[in-house]
C-alpha positions, 0 to 999 in steps of 0.5 A: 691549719699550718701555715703554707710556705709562702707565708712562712717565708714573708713572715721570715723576711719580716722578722728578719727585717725587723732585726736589722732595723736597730742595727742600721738606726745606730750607723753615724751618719758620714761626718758624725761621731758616735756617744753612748751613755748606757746609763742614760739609754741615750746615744748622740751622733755629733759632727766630727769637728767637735772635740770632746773634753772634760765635763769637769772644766765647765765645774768652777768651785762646785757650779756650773761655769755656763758661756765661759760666765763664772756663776760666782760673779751673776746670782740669778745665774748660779741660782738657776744652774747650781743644780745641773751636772755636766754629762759631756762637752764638746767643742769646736777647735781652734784653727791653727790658722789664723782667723778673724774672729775664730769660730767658736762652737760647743754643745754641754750635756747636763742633768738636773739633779734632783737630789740637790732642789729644795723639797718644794722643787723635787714636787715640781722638777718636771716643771723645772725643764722649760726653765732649764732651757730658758736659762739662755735668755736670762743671762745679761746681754743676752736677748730671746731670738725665738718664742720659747717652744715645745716640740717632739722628737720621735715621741719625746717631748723637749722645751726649746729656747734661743738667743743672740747677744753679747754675754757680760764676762768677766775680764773678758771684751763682750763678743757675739754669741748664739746659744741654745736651750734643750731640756727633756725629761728622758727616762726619769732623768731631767736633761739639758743641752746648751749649744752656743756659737759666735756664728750663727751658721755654725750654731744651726749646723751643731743643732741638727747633731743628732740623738737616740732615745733608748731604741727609737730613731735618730733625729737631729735635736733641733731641725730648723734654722736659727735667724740672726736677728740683727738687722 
């Protein structure tokens, strides 16, 4: 029996509704600016303010410079990102007026390059993941603000982890600083984000940057609040 046109007309609006769902999920929020990395599937929509620069700054001798931390001066730090690949940078700008301290804030976009770990760690790679984000609580001078977690983004699952402390850098007076780890297993490729700030305000606003995996639905890539842990 063909069907009558009542429900041919419902199908209709249902498909044509159905079509313009991926259209509207892609529009960046007010503020936000959109980047797509066709290669990954993976589409972010990060707050105006932040500047892209080039992935290639935070590269020093062929090792991720991580926190303004060069590897080279912290072996437990080289040995742990010596194989992640910068994808994206972003940062906050300096205020051309004067403040005290300026506000800082940048969120890195790396992947595990698999090719690079020992054959003993190509068997375990995905295991490698909540290590990758626990990175920020093994940096010296740096303390764990939040139990390490695990948590689901549509249906993606993505370690978690946060601390506050001041960094030992080199040549530099230690200041505060608020960092973040995401690591997820997106599409067969092992992906990372640092996000740091030295406010801890700041470093909550950066979080709820948003993110698309392939078709699904945007959604920021941490949704709760970071506390200060000094007292």
């Amino acid at each position: 029996m063909a069907p009558s046109l009542r429900t041919r007309t419902v199908i209709t609006v249902l498909i044509a509704a159905a079509l313009t769902l991926p259209t509207k999920a892609q529009t960046p929020a007010p503020n936000t600016t959109e980047w797509e990395n066709e290669a990954l599937k993976l589409r972010l929509f990060y707050p105006s303010d932040l500047i892209r620069g080039d992935a290639a700054q935070v590269m020093q001798d062929g090792r991720l410079t991580l926190f303004g931390i060069a590897s080279a001066s912290d072996p437990k730090l080289a040995e742990a990102t010596h194989c992640l690949r910068p994808v994206l940078l972003l940062n906050q700008p300096q205020s051309a007026a004067p403040q005290t301290p300026a506000v800082t804030a940048t969120i890195l976009l790396a992947e595990l390059d698999v090719d690079c770990l020992t054959p003993e760690q190509q068997n375990k790679a995905t295991n490698l993941l909540s290590d990758m984000a626990e990175i920020v609580n093994k940096i010296p001078g740096m303390k764990s603000i939040a139990q390490p977690a695990t948590y689901t983004i549509g249906w993606q699952k993505v370690h978690m982890a946060a601390s506050q402390g001041q960094p030992q850098t080199p040549n530099a007076a230690p200041s505060q600083l608020y960092t973040m780890g995401l690591s997820t297993n997106w599409n067969s490729h092992l992906l990372v984000w640092y996000l740091s700030s030295n406010n801890v305000d700041t470093l909550n606003r950066i979080t709820k940057t948003t993110v698309r995996f392939g078709r699904d639905q945007a959604a920021p890539l941490y949704p709760l609040a970071i506390g200060n842990a000094t007292p």
